[in-house]
Every structure is written in C-alpha cells, then in structure tokens.
C-alpha positions in Angstrom: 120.2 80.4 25.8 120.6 76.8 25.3 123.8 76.6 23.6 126.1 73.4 22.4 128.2 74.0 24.9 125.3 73.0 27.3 124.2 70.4 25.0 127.3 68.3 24.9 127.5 68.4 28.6 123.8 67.0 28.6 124.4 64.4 26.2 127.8 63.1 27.9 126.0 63.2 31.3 123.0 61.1 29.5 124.9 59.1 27.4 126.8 57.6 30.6 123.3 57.3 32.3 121.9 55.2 29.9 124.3 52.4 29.9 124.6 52.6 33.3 120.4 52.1 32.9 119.8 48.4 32.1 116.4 49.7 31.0 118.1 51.1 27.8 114.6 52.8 26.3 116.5 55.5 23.8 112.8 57.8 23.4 112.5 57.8 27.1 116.4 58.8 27.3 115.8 61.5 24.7 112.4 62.7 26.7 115.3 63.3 29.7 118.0 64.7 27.5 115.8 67.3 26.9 113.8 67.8 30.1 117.4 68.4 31.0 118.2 71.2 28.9 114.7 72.6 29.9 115.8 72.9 33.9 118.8 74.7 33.2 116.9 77.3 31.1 114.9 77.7 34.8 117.7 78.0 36.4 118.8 80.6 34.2 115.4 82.2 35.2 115.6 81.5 38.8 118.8 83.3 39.0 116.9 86.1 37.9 114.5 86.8 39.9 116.7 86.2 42.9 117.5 90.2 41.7 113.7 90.7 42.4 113.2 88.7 45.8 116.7 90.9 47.0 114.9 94.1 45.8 112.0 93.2 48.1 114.4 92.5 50.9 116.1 96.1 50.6 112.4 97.7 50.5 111.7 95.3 53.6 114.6 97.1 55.6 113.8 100.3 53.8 110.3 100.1 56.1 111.9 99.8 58.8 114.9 102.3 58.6 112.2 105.0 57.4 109.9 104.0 60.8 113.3 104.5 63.0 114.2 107.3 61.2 110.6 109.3 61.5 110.4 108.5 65.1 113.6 109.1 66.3 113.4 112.9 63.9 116.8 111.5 62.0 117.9 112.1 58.3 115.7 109.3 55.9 117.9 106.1 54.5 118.4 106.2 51.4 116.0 104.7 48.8 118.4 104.3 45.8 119.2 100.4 46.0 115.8 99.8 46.8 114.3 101.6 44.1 117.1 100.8 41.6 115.6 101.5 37.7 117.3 98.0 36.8 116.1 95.8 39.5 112.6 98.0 38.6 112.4 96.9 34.9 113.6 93.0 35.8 110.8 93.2 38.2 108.4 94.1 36.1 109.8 91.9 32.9 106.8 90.4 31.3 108.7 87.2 30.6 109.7 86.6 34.0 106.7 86.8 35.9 104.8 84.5 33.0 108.1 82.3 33.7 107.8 82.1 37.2 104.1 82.1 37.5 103.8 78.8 35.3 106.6 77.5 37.4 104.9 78.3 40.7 108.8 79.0 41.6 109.9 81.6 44.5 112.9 82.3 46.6 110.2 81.9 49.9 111.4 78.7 51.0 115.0 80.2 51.7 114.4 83.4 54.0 118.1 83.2 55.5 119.8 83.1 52.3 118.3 86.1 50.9 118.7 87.7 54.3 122.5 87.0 54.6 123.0 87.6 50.7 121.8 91.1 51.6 123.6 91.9 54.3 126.6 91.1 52.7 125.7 93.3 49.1 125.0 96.0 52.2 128.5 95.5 53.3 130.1 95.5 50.3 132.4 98.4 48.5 130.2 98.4 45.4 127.1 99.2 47.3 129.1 101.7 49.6 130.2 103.7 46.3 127.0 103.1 44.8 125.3 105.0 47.4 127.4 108.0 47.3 128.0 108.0 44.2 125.9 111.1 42.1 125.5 109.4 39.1 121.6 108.2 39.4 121.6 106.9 35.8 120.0 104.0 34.3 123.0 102.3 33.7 124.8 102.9 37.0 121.7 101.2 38.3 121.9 98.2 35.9 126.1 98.4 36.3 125.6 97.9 40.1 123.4 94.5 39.4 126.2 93.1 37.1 128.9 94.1 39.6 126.9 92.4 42.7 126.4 89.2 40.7 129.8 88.6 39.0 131.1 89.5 42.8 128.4 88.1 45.0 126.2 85.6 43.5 128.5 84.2 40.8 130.4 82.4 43.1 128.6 81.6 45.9 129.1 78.3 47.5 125.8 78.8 50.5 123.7 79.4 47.0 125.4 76.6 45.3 124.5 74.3 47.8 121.0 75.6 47.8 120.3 75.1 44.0 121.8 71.5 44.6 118.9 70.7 47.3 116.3 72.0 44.5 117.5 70.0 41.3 119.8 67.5 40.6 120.0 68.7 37.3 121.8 72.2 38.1 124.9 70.3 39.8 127.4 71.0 36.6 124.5 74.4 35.2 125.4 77.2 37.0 128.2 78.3 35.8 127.6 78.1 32.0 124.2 79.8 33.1 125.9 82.7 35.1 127.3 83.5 31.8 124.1 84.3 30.4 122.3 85.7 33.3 125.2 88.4 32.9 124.6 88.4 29.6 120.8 89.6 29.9 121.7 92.3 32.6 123.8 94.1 30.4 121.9 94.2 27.3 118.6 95.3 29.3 117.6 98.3 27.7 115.3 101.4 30.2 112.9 102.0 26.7 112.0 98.5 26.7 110.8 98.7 30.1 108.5 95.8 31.2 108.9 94.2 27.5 112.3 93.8 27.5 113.1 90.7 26.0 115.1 88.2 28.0 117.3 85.1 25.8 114.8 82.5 24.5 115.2 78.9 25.8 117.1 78.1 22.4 118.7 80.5 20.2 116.9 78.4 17.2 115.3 75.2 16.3 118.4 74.2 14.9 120.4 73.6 18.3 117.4 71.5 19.4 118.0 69.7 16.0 121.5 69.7 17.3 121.0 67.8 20.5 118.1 65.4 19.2 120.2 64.3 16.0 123.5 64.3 18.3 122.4 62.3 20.7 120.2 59.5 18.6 123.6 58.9 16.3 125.9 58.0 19.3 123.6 55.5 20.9 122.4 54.2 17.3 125.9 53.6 16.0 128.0 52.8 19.1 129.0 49.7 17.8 130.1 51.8 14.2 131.8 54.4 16.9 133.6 51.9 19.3 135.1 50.3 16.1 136.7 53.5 15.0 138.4 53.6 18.5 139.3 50.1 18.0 140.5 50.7 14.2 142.7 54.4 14.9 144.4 52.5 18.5 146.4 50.0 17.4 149.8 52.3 18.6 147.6 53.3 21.5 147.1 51.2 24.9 142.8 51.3 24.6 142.5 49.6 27.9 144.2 52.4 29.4 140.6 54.1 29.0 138.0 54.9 31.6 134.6 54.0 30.8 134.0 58.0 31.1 136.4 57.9 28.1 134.9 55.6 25.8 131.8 57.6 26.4 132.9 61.4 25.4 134.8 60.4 22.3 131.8 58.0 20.8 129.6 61.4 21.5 132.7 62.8 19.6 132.7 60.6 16.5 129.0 61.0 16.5 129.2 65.3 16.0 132.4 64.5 13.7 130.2 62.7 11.7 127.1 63.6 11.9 127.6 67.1 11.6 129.6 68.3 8.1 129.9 71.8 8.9 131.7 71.6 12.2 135.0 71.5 12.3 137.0 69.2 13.2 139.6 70.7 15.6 135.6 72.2 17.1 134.5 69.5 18.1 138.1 67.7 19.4 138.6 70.8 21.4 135.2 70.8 22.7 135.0 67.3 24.3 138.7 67.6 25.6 137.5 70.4 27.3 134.8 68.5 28.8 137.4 65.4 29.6 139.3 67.7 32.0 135.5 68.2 34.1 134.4 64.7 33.6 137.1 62.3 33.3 140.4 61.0 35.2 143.6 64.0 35.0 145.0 61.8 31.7 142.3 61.8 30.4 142.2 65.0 28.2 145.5 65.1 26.8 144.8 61.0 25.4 141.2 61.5 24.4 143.2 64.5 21.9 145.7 62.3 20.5 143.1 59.7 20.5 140.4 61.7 18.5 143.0 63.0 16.3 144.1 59.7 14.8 140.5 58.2 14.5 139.0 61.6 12.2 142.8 61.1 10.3 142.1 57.0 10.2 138.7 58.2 8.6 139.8 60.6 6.1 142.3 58.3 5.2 140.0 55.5 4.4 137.5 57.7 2.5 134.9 57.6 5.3 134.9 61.1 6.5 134.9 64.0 3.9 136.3 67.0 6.3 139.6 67.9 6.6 142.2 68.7 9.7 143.7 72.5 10.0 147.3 71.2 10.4 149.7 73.5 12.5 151.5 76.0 10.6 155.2 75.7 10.4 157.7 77.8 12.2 160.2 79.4 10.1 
C-alpha cells in the first residue's frame, strides 16, 4: 500500500524536520521516517473498519425499529444495509481484526461521529435507491460501500478533523490513503470470504529499499546536492528560494541520482507536484526549470548517465 508517492511526501516532511532538529541523529531520523510510513498504513486500516463500526450502528437502529415495529403490529424495517454481504465479509476479514486487535484501535471513543455519519448515509439518495432497489447481489452490496465512501467519507471535514486529534501523522495521509481504501473495496471478492486479502503494508521490500536508500543519500550528500543547485543557477536568482525549496529539490537530486532506472522527467514531475502542496505559489513552476538545468548541468559534465525525453517538435 505504501507507495513512492507516499514515500516522497514522508521524506520531504522529514527531511525539513531534521534540520529544523538541532539534534541531527540521521538513525533516529530514519527510525521516524519509517514509523511514519507505518501510521498511514493504520490509517488505511482504520478507515476500514469505520465500514464495520457503521454496520454495527445500522444493526443498533435495526433493534430498535424491529421492537417499534413488533409492538406497534407494523411492516418490519428493512435488514438489507444492515446485513450488507460486503460490510459482512470486511467484518469478518481475518486481517483486519488481527490488525486492529494488535492496535487495540476502535471507533468507541467517537459515538457522535458515527451516529451523525449514519444518519446522513440514511438520508442519502444512494441508500434510498439501494433499499428499493431488487438487485440483492453481492456486488450491489459492495457498490453501495464504494459509493458511500467516495461520497460520504472521502471528503469529510467532521472526520478529517477527528483523524487530526488521533495522529499527527495523518495531517497530509488521508487522501492518498482514500485512494486505496477504494482500491480494496472493489477488488473484495464474496469466495474469499473472511480470507480475503487486503493490500500489504508495502507492495515489496524494494519500496522500503526505496525510502531507506532515498532518504540516507539526501542528508549524506547535502553538501554534493546544494552544490549542484549552486553549479546549474548561475542564470537563476537562488536566493529567490524558500527553505521549503532547497529542501524538495536536494530530496530530488538524491532520487535523480541515486536511483538509475527512474526517469528523469519521473522524478522532476513528482517533486513539482509536491512543491504546489508544500511550498510558496512560485514555487512549482521554478523548482521545474530549476531541476531541469541541474540533471542537464550533470549530464553535461559526465556526472549523471540518464538522459532527458526532450519535447517533440510541432510540424
């Protein structure tokens, strides 16, 4: 689940924090680069089971409506959204509950979220048409969870604030991990039942390779880095950089060269991207022309053996 996208977010976030830290201890910064990584791998798992804990609210109301309904001789509520065969499986998931169990992790401590969060999936047009609908399939079941979270949950300021009072660490996670947590629901299968498999915490031991080797070369050979800047700016006004700056394109050299078989328009794309989240408005479009010159400075003096996808002409 723990992708590079995730990883260069970590490592600029880190990166920044450790020379910000006058205790500049580079093991004890990698310990945290990738205790990091681990808590947005529980979010990703938290977000989960927040299916779970809204399936037990719908069977709490369920109780309740079927009490009313039996006493007062009227037509039973329906159990469909309360028994959905998705929410059934994810409940049941092996992985999950070993997840959450070792975590010691639950959605007790916020009873009015999950209440309100209900109430408004009850309101909603996808549950109404859900309900009538005739199709009791498997995957209308798993189709209604996708719809509720990409609708509901996805982007949810109440819950936003609520994972922000948990961990620090899931300020800038949630909505890479959304991705994935959308991900899982659709490729949850009904024969798999409880041992469906959900996406491991890294994809392979490579990434983790990835973020250790990444992150070791750009604090090793700042100085190396910060002389490339210097080197490729001499048309370029270099105090015009935040510190933010400095910061995202030495992580930048460091994958440029560190890193053989990514490309080189990959990587410069990558941490622009991350400019426009992290940095001042400018900051994108200079840190492109910026990283650019330095990997052409390099080629040019031998020092970097990759080569730059030009632009093709316009005839």
């Amino acid at each position: 689940m723990i992708n590079r996208e995730i990883i260069r977010i970590k490592i600029v976030q880190l990166t920044y924090a450790y020379y910000q830290n006058g205790n500049k201890n580079i093991d004890s910064a990698e310990k945290e680069l990738f205790f990091s990584l681990s808590k947005a791998y529980d979010l990703y798992n938290y977000l989960l089971s927040l299916i779970v804990e809204l399936t037990h609210e719908s069977r709490r109301h369920l109780e309740v409506a079927q009490a009313k309904a039996k006493r007062e001789g009227t037509e039973a509520p329906s159990q469909k959204f309360a028994y959905n065969k998705f929410a059934m499986q994810l409940e049941e998931n092996k992985m999950l509950n070993e997840f959450m169990e070792t975590q010691k992790k639950s959605w007790n401590s916020e009873p009015e979220f999950i209440k309100k969060l209900f109430v408004q999936i009850t309101e909603s047009q996808i549950y109404q048409e859900y309900l009538t609908s005739e199709d009791d399939s498997y995957d209308a079941d798993r189709e209604l969870w996708r719809k509720i979270y990409r609708t509901l949950i996805q982007n949810n300021e109440t819950l936003d604030s609520i994972l922000e009072e948990q961990s620090l660490y899931w300020n800038d996670d949630k909505e890479i991990v959304d991705t994935f947590v959308i991900k899982t629901i659709k490729r949850f299968e009904e024969k798999n039942k409880s041992k469906q498999e959900l996406l491991p915490e890294y994809d392979s031991e490579e990434d983790r390779d990835y973020a250790r080797k990444l992150f070791r070369a750009t604090i090793m050979k700042a100085d190396e880095y910060q002389r490339f800047m210097g080197e490729a700016s001499r048309n370029w006004d270099f105090n015009r950089l935040a510190y933010m700056d400095v910061v995202i394109m030495q992580i930048a050299i460091a994958e440029i060269m560190t890193f053989p078989s990514i490309p080189i328009s990959v990587t410069i794309n990558e941490f622009v991207e991350i400019a426009k989240l992290y940095s001042t408005p400018r900051s994108s479009g200079y840190i492109n022309g910026m990283l650019d010159a330095i990997a052409r400075h390099l080629i040019q003096t031998g020092r970097l053996m990759k080569s730059i996808d030009e632009p093709k002409k316009k005839y």
